[in-house]
LOLUMMAR-124232 format. One record per residue (C-alpha): x, y, z; residue number from 0; residue in one letter; chain. Coordinates in steps of 0.02 Angstrom, whole numbers. Layout:
<rs>
{{X; Y; Z}; NUM; "A"; "A"}
...
</rs>
This chain:
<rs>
{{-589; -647; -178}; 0; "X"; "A"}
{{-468; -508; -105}; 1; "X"; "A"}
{{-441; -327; -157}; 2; "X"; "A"}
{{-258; -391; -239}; 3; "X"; "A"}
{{-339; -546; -324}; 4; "X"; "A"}
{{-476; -417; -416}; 5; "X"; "A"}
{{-336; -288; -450}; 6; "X"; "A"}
{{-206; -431; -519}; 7; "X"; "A"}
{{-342; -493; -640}; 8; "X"; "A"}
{{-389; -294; -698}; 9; "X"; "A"}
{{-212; -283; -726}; 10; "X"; "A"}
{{-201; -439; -843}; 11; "X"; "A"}
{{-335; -371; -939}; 12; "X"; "A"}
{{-255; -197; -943}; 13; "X"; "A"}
{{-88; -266; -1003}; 14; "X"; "A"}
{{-169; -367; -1127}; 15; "X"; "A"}
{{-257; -222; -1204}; 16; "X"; "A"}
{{-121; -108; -1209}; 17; "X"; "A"}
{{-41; -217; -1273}; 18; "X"; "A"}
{{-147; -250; -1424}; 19; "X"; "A"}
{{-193; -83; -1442}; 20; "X"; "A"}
{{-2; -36; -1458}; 21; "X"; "A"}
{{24; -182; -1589}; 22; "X"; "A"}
{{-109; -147; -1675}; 23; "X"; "A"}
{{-105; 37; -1693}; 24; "X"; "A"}
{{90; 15; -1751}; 25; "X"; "A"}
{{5; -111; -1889}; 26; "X"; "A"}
{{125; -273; -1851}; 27; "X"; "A"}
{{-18; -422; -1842}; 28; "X"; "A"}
{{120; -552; -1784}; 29; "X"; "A"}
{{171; -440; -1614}; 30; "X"; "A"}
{{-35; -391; -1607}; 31; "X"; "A"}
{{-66; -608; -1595}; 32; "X"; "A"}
{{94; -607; -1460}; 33; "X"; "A"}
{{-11; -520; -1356}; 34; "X"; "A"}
{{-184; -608; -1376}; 35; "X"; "A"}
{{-84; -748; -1346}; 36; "X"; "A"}
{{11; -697; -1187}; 37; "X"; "A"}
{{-158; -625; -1141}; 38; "X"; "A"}
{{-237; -778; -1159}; 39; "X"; "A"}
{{-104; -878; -1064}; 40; "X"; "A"}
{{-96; -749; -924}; 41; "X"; "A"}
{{-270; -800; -892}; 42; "X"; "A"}
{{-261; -979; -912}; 43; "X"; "A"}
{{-132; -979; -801}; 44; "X"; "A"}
{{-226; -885; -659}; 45; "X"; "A"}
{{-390; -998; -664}; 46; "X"; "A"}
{{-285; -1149; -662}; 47; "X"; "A"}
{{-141; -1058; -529}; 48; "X"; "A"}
{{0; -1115; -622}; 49; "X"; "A"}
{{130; -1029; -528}; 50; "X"; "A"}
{{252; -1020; -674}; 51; "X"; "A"}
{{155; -941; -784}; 52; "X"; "A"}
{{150; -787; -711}; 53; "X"; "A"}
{{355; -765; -731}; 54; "X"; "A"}
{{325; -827; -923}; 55; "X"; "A"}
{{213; -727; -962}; 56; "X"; "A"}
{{278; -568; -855}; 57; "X"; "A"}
{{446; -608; -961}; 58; "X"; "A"}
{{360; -603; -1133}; 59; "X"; "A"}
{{279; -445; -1121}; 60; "X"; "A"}
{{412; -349; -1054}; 61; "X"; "A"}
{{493; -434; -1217}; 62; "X"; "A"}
{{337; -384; -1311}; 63; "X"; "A"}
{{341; -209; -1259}; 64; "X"; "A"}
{{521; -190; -1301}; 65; "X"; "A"}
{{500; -281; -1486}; 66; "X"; "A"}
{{332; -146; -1512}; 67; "X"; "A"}
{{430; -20; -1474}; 68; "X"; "A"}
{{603; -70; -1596}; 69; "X"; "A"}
{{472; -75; -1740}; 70; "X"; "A"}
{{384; 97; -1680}; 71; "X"; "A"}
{{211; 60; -1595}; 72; "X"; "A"}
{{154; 202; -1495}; 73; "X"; "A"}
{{251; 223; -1343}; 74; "X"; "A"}
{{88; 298; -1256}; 75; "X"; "A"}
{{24; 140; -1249}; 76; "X"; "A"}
{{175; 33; -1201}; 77; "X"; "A"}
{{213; 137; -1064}; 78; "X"; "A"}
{{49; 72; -960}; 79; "X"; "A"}
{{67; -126; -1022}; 80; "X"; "A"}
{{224; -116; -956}; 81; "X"; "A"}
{{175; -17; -778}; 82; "X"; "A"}
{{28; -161; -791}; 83; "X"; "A"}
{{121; -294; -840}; 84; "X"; "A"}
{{219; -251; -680}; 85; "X"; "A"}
{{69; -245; -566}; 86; "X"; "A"}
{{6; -412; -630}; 87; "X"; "A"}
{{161; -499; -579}; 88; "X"; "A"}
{{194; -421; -426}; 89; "X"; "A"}
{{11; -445; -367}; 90; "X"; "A"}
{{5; -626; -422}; 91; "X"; "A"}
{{175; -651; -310}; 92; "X"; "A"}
{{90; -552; -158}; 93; "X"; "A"}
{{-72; -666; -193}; 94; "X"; "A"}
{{39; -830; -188}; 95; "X"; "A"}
{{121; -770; -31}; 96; "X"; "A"}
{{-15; -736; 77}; 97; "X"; "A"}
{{-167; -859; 7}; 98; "X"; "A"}
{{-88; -1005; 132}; 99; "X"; "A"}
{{-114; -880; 305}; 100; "X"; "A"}
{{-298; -868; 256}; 101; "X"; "A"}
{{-350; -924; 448}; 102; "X"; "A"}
{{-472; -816; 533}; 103; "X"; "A"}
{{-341; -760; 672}; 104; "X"; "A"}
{{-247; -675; 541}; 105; "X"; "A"}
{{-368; -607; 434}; 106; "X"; "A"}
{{-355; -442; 512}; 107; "X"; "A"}
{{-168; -435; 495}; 108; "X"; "A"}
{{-171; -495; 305}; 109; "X"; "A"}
{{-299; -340; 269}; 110; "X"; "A"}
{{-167; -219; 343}; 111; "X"; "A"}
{{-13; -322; 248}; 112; "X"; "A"}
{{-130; -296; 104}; 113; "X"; "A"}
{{-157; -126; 94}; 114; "X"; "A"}
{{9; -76; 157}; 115; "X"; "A"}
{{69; -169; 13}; 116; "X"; "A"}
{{-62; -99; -125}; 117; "X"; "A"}
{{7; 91; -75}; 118; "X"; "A"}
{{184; 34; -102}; 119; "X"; "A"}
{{134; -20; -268}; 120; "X"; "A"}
{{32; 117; -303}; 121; "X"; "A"}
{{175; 222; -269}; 122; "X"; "A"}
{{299; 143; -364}; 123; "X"; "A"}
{{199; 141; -507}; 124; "X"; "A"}
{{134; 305; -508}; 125; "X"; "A"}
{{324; 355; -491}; 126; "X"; "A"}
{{397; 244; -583}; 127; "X"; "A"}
{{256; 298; -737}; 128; "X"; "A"}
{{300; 488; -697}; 129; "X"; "A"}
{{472; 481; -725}; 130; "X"; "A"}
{{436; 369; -867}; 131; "X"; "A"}
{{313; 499; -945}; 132; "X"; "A"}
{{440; 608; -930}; 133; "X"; "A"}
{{599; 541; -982}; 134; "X"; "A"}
{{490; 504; -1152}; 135; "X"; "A"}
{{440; 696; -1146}; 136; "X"; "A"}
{{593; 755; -1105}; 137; "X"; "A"}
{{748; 735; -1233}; 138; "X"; "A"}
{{914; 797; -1167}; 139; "X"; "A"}
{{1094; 746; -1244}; 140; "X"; "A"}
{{1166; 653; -1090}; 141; "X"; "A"}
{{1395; 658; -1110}; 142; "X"; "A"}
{{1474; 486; -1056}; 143; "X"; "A"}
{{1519; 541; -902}; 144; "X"; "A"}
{{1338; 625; -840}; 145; "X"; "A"}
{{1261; 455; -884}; 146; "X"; "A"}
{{1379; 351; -767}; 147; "X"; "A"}
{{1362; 475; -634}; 148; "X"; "A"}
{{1159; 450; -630}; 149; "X"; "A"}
{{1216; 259; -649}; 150; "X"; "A"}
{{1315; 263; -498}; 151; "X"; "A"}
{{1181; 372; -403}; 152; "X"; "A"}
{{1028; 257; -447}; 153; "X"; "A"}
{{1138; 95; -382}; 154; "X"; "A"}
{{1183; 192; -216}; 155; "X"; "A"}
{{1014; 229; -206}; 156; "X"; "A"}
{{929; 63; -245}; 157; "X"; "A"}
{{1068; -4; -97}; 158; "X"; "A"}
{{999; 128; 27}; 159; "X"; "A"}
{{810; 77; -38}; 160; "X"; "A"}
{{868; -124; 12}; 161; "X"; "A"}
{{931; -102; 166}; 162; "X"; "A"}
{{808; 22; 217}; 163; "X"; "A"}
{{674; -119; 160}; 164; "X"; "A"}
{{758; -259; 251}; 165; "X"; "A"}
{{772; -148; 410}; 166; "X"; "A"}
</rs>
């Protein structure tokens, strides 16, 4: 078992408690069984590598965290389901990419693909979870116009981010 396959299934279980912590501590029993269920699925779906489950699963508790938060669960736990509900998913994609080059000639490469990928997600979610943290900290009264110039400046820079990627 890799580094990414222990990490994506310590994610799971991270989401899945958050997640139930979050519902639970906000008192709604029908979003708290959402999550035991998507939990439970989530797992299913890894022993038995169904490869759609992940995106179902991914897509419900993004759905779950935004429902918890409309009806006012604690936003200090739905911040990390959601940075782990993100990890999960992009570490079970980066597991289904790679687990066909398992040969030994390549092993070597795959560790250094591996890692290189783990600090890229590491970073993003460490910044993404900052700026997160704060923006939930932080409450300043944002005029039409400021709003679609951060708009415009976060869709230049996700362009520059691509090409710079694809490069």
């Amino acid at each position: 078992m890799t580094t990414a396959t222990r990490l994506y299934r310590a994610a799971l279980v991270a989401v899945s408690v958050a997640l139930i912590a979050a519902c639970g501590f906000g008192a709604n029993v029908s979003l708290t069984v959402a999550a035991a269920v998507l939990g439970v699925l989530g797992w299913v779906g890894a022993l038995r590598h169904w490869s759609w489950s992940t995106h179902v699963v991914f897509v419900g508790q993004v759905g779950l965290v935004a429902a918890a938060a409309w009806v006012g669960a604690p936003l200090g736990w739905l911040l990390p389901a959601l940075l782990a509900a993100l990890a999960a998913w992009d570490l079970d994609r980066f597991v289904r990419r790679v687990t066909p080059h398992q040969a030994p000639p390549i092993v070597e490469a795959l560790e250094v693909i591996q890692r290189r990928h783990l600090i890229a997600l590491g970073a993003t979610l460490i910044g993404g979870g900052a700026l997160s943290g704060l923006g939930l900290l932080a409450r300043a009264p944002l005029g039409f116009g400021v709003t679609l110039a951060l708009a415009l400046a976060l869709a230049i820079l996700l362009g520059w981010a691509a090409r710079r990627l694809a490069a």
